[in-house]
TIMI-449123 format. One line per field, with one value per residue (C-alpha): residue number from 1; chain; x, y, z. Coordinates in steps of 0.1 Angstrom, whole numbers, plus 5000, padded with zeros to 4 digits. Example, Ala and Ser with C-alpha at 12.3 -4.5 7.8 and 13.67 -1.06 7.14 Angstrom:
BEGIN
n (1_2)
chain (A_A)
x (5123_5137)
y (4955_4989)
z (5078_5071)
//
This chain:
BEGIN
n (1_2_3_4_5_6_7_8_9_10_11_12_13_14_15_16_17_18_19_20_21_22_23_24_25_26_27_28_29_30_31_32_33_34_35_36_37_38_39_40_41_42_43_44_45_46_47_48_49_50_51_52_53_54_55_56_57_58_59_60_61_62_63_64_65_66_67_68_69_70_71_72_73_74_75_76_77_78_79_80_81_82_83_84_85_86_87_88_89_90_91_92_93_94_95_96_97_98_99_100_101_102_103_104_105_106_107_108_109_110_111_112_113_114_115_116_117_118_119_120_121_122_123_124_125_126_127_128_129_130_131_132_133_134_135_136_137_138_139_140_141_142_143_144_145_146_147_148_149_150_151_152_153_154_155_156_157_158_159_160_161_162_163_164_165_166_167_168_169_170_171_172_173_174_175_176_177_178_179)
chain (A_A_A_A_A_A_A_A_A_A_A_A_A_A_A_A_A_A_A_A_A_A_A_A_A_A_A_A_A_A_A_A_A_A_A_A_A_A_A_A_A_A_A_A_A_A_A_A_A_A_A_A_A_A_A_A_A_A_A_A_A_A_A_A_A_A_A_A_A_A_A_A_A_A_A_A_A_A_A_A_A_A_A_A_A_A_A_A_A_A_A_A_A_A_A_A_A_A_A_A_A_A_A_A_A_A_A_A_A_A_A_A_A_A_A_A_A_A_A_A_A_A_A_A_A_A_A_A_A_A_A_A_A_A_A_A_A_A_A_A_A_A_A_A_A_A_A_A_A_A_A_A_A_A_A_A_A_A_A_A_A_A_A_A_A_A_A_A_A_A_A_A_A_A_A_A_A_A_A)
x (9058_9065_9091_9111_9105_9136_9136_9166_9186_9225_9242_9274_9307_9307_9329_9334_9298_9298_9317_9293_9265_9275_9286_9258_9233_9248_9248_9209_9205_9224_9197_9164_9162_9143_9133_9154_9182_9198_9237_9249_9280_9261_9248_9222_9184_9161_9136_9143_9125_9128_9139_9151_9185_9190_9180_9202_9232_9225_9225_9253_9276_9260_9273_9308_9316_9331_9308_9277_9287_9260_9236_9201_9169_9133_9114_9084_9065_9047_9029_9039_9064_9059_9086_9091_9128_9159_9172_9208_9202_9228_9221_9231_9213_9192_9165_9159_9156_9178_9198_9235_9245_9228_9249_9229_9258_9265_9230_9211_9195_9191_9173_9149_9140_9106_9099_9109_9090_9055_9068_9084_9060_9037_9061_9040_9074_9076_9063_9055_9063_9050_9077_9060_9043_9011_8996_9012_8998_8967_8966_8969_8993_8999_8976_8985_9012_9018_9015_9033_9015_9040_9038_9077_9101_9116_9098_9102_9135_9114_9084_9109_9122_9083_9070_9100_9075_9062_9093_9091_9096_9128_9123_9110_9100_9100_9093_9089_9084_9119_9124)
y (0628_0632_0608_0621_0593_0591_0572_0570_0554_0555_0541_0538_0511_0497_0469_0463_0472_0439_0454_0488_0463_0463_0496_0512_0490_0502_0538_0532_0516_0542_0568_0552_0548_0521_0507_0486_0496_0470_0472_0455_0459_0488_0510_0516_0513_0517_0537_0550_0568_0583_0614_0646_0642_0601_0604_0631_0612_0582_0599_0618_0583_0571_0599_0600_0571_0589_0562_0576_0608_0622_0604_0623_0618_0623_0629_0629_0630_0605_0604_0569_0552_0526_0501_0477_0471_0484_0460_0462_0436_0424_0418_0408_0445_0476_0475_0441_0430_0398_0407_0400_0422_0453_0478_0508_0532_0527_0516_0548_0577_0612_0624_0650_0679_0680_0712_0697_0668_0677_0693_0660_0639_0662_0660_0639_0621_0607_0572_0576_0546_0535_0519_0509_0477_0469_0485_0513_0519_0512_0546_0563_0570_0601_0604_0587_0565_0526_0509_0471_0456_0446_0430_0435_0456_0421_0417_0448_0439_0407_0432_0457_0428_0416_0449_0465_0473_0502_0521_0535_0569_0589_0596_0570_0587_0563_0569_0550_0560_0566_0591)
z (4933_4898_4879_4847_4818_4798_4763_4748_4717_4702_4678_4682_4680_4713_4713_4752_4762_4781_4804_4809_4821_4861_4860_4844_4865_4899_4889_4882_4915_4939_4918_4921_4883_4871_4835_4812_4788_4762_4755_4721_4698_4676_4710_4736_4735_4767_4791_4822_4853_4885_4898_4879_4894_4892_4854_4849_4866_4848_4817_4823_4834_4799_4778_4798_4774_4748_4719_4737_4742_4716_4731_4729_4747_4749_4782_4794_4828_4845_4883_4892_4889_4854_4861_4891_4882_4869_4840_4823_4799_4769_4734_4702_4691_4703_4674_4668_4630_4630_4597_4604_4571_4584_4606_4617_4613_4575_4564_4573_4553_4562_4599_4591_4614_4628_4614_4581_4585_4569_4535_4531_4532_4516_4482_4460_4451_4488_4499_4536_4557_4593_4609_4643_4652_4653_4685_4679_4648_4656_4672_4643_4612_4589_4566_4531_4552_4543_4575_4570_4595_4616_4652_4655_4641_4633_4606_4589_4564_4552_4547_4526_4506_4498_4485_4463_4441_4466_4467_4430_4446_4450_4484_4512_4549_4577_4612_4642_4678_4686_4658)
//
């Protein structure tokens, strides 16, 4: 059997997403959807699998909430299943970074297209910045990115606010695995 992998991410106001938690877990459960999601005030963040039809119901009773409605998704396949569990977990956010100030839906530039993506950071007035963590990285990066050297995205703001001196550019690209 093959399992749909679903990763997804939203930002979005969701004041009474305490109250999505049991819901959305027993929707999971009656599909044979495993993986974890994270609910917080600013959205939903997680990875999901199972079958074609359980992902695309849980997805489905995800975007019927009309702050998720524009949820997207990226999916891939996999030939077992990678999670033992299904795991509606609460948090204070869905990209950790642990800077109270910051909200994701003011503080945030432009999304670029993919196709888009390689004249930008091939404009020589571009810094080119590796979001991920550290084994991710260690993969690979585009070539002439600055990696941070991160182990969590926690770190990233007190990374920014070390190295102002980088960003002497008018353009900065980041990226991370999520997009």
């Amino acid at each position: 059997m093959s399992y749909l992998v679903a990763a997804l991410y939203h930002f979005a106001r969701f004041a009474d997403y305490a109250s999505f938690r049991a819901p959305l877990q027993a929707v999971a459960d009656e599909n044979g959807v495993k993986g974890t999601l994270l609910l917080a005030h600013e959205g939903i963040n997680g990875t999901i699998a199972g079958s074609h039809e359980g992902i695309g119901n849980v997805l489905a009773f995800i975007r019927a909430r009309p702050e998720l409605a524009g949820m997207e998704h990226k999916e891939s396949q996999a030939s077992k299943m990678p999670f033992n569990r299904m795991k509606v977990r609460l948090k204070k956010e869905i990209v950790t970074m642990g800077v109270d100030t910051i909200d994701p839906l003011k503080s945030v530039g432009t999304y670029v297209e993919a196709k888009d993506w390689n004249d930008l950071i091939s404009d020589p007035d571009t810094i080119v910045i590796d979001t991920r963590n550290d084994y991710e990285t260690a993969i690979g990066i585009f070539r002439g990115a600055v990696d941070p050297k991160t182990k969590t995205f926690r770190e990233f703001p007190r990374w920014v606010a070390e190295n102002q001196g980088l960003h002497n550019k008018p353009k900065i690209a980041m990226y991370c695995t999520g997009g």
